[in-house]
N, C-alpha and C positions, 0 to 999 in steps of 0.2 A: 443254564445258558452255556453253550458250548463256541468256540472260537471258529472262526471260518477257518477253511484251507489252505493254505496257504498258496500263492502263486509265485512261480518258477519264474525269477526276475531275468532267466536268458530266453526260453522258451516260451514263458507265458502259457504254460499247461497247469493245470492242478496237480498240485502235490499231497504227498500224503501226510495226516498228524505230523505233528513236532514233538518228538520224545523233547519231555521235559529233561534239561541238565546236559542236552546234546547240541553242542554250539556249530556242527556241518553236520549236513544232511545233504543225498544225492537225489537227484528231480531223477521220477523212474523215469522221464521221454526222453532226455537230452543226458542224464547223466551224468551232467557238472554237476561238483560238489560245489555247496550252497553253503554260504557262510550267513549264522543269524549274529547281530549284534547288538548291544543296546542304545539306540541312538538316543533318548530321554528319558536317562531316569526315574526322574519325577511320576512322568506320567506313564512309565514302562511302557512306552513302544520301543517294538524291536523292527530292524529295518533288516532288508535279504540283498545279501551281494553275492557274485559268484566268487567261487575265490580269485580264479585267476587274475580276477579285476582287482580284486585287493593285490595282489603281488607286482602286479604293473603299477599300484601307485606307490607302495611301499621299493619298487625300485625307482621310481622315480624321484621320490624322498631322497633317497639314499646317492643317488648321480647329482644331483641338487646340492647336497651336503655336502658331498666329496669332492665333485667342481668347487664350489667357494670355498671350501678349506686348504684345497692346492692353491687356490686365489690369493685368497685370504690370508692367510696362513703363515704365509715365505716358507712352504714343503716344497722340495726337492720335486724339478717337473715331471721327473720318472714316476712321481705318484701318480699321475693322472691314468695311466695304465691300470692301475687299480681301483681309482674313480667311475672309469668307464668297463673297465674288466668286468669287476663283479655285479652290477646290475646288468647288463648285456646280459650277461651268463643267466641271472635269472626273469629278464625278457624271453629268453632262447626257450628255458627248459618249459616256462608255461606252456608257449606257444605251441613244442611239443605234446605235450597233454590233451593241450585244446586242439589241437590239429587231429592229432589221435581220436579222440573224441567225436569229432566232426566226421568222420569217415567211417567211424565204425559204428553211429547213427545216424547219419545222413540229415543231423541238423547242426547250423550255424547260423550265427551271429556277427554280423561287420558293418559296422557302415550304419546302424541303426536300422539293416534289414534281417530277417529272419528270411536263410534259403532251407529245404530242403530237397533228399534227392539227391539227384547224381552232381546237380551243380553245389551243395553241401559237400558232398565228398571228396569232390576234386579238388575246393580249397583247402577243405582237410589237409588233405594231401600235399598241395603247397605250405602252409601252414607250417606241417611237421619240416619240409624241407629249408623251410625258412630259421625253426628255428634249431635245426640241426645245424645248418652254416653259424649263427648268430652263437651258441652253444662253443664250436669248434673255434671261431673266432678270439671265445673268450678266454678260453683254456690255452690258444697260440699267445696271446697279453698276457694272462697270466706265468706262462712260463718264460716268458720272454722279459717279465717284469723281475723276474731271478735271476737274470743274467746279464741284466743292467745296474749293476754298481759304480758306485765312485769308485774313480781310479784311487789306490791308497795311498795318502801320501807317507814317504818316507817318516820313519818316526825321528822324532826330535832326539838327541841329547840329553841325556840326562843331568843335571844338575853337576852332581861330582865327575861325569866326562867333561863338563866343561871345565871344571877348576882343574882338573890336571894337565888341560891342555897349555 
């Protein structure tokens, strides 16, 4: 008995075998690297994500966590810069990939539609430019979140400058 083929959860093409012990694989129509995971043990099904899908929820975890910990927390509200810094930054760099991608096969995915074509590529095209600003954005937070310190305060007295005084 041999396993069906798998199907390309952006695309919805057939893809080829699944080397066994190899956790992504690229769908040859579309390109995107294809993440397998084990969704039930038990019964060993594995379920297909694209990656970039996992990195949008995995930064989304992560702005989720870092918001309520600056919340939460009583952290200095300069962390929030870094709350939203670094998931933006990896929104940005998917986007780019997937933007790239989309343009340089003339298929995409938004919306819960499948374009291809030139109207494919055009969004591509926004796409990368989207997440070049979102990217650029992150990396100005980022540096800008090094150059927001506490003012110092002066330091105290030491113990024995106080008794001699």
């Amino acid at each position: 008995m041999s396993l069906p083929r798998p199907v390309c959860p952006y695309c919805q093409a057939q893809m080829r075998r699944w080397p066994l012990g190899q956790p992504v694989l690229a769908c040859d129509t579309c390109r995107r690297p294809i993440l397998r995971y084990l969704a039930r043990p038990r019964a060993r099904i594995f379920r297909l994500r694209p990656v970039y899908t996992v990195i949008h929820a995995v930064a989304l975890v992560i702005l989720f966590a870092a918001v309520a910990t600056v919340a939460f927390g009583g952290l200095e509200t300069r962390h929030v810069i870094l709350a939203i810094g670094i998931p933006i930054a990896m929104f940005g760099a998917s986007d780019i990939a997937d933007g790239w991608l989309s343009w340089r096969t003339g298929v995409d995915r938004g919306w819960r539609k499948l374009r291809t074509g030139r109207v494919a590529r055009a969004i591509g095209v926004a796409r990368t430019a989207f997440g070049v600003a979102g990217v650029a954005v992150a990396v100005i937070g980022l540096l800008a979140y090094g150059e927001l310190r506490q003012p110092t305060r002066p330091a105290a007295p030491s113990l024995a400058q106080q008794s001699t005084r």
